[in-house]
LOGULO-267015 format. One line per 10 residues: their letters; for each residue x, y, z of N, C-alpha, C. Coordinates in steps of 0.1 Angstrom, whole numbers, plus 5000, padded with zeros to 4 digits. Example, Ala and Ser with C-alpha at 12.3 -4.5 7.8 and 13.67 -1.06 7.14 Angstrom:
REM residues 2
as) 5132:4943:5078:5123:4955:5078:5132:4967:5078 ~ 5128:4978:5071:5137:4989:5071:5129:5000:5079
END
This chain:
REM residues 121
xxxxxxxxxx) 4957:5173:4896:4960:5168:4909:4955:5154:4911 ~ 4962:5144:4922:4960:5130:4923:4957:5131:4938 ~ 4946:5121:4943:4947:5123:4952:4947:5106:4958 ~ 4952:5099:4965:4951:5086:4973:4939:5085:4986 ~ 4932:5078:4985:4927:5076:4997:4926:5059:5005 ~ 4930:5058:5015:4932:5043:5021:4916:5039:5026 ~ 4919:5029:5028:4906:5021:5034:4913:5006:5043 ~ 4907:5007:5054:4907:4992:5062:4920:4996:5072 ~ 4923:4986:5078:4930:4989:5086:4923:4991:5103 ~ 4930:4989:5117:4923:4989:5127:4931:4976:5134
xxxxxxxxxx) 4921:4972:5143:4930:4963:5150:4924:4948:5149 ~ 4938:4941:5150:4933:4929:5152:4944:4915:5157 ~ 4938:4908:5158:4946:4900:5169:4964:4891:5161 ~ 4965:4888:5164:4978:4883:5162:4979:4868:5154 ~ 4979:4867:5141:4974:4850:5133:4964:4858:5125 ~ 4955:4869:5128:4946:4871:5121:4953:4880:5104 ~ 4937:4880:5102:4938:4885:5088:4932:4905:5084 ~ 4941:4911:5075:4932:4924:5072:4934:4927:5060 ~ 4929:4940:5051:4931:4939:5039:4930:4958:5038 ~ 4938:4960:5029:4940:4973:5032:4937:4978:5017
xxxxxxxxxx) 4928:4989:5013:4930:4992:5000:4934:5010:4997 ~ 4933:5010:4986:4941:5031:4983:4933:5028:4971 ~ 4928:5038:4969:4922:5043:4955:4927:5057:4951 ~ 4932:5056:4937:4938:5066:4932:4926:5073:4926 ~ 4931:5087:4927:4915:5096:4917:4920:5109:4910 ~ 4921:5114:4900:4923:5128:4898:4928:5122:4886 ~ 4938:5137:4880:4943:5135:4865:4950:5126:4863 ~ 4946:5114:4860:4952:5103:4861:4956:5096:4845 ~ 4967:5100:4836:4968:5092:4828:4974:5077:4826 ~ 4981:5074:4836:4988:5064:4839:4997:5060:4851
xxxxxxxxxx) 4994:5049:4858:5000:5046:4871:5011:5034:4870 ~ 5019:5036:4868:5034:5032:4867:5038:5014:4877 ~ 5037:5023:4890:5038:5012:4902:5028:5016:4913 ~ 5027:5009:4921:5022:5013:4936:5024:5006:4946 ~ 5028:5012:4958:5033:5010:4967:5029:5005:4982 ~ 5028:4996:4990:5027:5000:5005:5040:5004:5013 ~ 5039:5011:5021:5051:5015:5030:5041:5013:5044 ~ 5053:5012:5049:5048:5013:5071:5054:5021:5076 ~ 5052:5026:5084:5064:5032:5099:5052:5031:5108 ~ 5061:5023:5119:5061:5019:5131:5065:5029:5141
xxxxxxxxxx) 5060:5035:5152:5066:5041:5160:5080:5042:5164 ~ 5088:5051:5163:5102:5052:5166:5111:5044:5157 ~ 5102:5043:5141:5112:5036:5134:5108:5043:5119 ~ 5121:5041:5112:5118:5049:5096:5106:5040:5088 ~ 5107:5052:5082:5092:5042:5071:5099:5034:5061 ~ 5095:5025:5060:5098:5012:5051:5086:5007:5039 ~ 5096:5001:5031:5086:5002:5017:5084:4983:5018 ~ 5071:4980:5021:5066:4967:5022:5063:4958:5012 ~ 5057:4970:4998:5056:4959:4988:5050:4967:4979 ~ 5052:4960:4968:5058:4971:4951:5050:4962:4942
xxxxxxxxxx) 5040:4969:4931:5031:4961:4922:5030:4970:4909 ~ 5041:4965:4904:5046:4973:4886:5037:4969:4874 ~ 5035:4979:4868:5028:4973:4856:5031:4960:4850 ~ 5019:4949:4848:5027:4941:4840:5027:4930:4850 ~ 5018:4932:4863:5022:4921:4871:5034:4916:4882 ~ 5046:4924:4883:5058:4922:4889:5050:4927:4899 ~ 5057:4919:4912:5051:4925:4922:5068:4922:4933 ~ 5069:4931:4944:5080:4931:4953:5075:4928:4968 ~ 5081:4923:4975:5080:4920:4991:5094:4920:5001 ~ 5091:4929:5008:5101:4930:5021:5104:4918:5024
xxxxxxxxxx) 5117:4910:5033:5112:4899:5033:5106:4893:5046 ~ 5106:4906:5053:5092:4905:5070:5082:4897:5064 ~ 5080:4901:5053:5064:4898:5051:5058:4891:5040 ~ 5076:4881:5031:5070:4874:5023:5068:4865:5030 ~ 5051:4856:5021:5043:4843:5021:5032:4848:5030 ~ 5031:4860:5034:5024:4864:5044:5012:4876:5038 ~ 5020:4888:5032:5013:4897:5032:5015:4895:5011 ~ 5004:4900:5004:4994:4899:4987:4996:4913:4989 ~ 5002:4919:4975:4998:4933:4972:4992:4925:4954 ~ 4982:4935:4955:4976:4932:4942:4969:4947:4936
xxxxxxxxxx) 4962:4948:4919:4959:4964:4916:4945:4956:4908 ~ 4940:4965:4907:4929:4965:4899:4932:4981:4892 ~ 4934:4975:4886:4938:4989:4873:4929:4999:4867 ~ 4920:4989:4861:4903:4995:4860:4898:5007:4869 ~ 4901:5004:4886:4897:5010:4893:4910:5019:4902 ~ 4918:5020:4893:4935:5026:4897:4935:5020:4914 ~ 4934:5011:4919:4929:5006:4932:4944:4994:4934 ~ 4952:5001:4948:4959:4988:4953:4953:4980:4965 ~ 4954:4966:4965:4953:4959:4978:4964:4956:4987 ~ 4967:4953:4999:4975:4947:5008:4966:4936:5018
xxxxxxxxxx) 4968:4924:5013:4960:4914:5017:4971:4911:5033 ~ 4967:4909:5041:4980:4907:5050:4974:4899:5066 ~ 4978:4882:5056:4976:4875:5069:4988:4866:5076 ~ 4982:4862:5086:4990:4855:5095:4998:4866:5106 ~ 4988:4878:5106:4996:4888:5112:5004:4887:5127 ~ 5015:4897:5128:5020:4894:5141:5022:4910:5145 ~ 5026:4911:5161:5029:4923:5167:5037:4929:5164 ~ 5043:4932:5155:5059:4938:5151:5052:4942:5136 ~ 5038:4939:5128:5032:4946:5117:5026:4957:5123 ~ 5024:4959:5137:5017:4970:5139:5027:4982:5134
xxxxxxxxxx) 5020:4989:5124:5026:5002:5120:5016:5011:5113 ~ 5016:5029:5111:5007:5035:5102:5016:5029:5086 ~ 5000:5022:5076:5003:5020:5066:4998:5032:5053 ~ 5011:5033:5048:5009:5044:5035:5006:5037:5021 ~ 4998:5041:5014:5003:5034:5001:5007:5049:4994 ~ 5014:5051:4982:5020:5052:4973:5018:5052:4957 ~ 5015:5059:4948:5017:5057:4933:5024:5067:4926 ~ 5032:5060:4915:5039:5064:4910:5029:5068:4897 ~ 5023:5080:4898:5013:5082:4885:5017:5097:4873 ~ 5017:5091:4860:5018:5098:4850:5003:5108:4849
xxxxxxxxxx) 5002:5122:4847:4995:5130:4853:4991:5131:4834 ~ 4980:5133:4829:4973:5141:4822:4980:5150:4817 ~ 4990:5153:4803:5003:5168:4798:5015:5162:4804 ~ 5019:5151:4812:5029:5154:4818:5042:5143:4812 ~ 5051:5147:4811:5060:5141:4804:5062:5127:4813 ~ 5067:5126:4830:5074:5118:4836:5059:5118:4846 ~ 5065:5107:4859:5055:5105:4868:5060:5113:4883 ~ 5054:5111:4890:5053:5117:4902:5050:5107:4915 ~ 5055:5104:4928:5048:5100:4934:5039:5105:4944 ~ 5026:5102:4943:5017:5108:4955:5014:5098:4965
xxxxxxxxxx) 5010:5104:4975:5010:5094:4989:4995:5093:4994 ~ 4991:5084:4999:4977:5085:5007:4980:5089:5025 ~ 4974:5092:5026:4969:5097:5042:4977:5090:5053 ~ 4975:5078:5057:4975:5064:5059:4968:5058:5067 ~ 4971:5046:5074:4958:5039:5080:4965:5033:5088 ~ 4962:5032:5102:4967:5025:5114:4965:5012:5115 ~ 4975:5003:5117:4968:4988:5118:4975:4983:5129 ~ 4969:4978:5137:4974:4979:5149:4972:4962:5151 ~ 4987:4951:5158:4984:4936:5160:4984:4933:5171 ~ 4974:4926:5182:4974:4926:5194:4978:4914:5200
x) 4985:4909:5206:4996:4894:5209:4984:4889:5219
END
């Protein structure tokens, strides 16, 4: 079993900065990609930004020049560095990994919890 856990997140004002991280833990032989998604109140969840083995990284384009997804591999660990924020990022943030399990042929994705980040104008 894999489990995600988030960190950071909360409120903060509008231009400011926060940093969000997920640490992956359990049978972990290999993590593929990883993900942030959002959903915002009365809206579908959306995938914000993608960080593939190998360095490729992806961005919505809300939030290119703005919001850094980055991994520390070592520590199966993604970041979401995300400044210059505005009121319209307020959403619960998910991350996501796409991880190859310990026996297992293909990957899986598992989800973390998520974490509220709320931007105040």
């Amino acid at each position: 079993q894999v489990q995600l856990v988030e960190s950071g997140g909360g409120l903060v004002q509008a231009g400011g900065s926060q940093r969000l991280s997920c640490a992956a833990s359990g049978s972990i032989f290999r993590i593929d990609a990883m993900h942030w998604y959002r959903q915002a109140p009365g809206k579908q969840r959306e995938l914000v930004a993608t960080a593939i083995s190998g360095g490729i990284t992806n961005y919505v384009d809300s939030v290119k020049g703005r919001f850094t997804i980055s991994r520390d591999n070592a520590k199966n660990t993604v970041y979401l560095q995300m400044n210059s924020l505005k009121p319209e990022d307020t959403a619960v943030y998910y991350c996501a990994a796409d991880v190859v399990a310990w026996g297992s042929l293909g990957h899986m994705r598992y989800w973390g919890q998520g974490t509220q980040v709320t931007v105040s104008s």
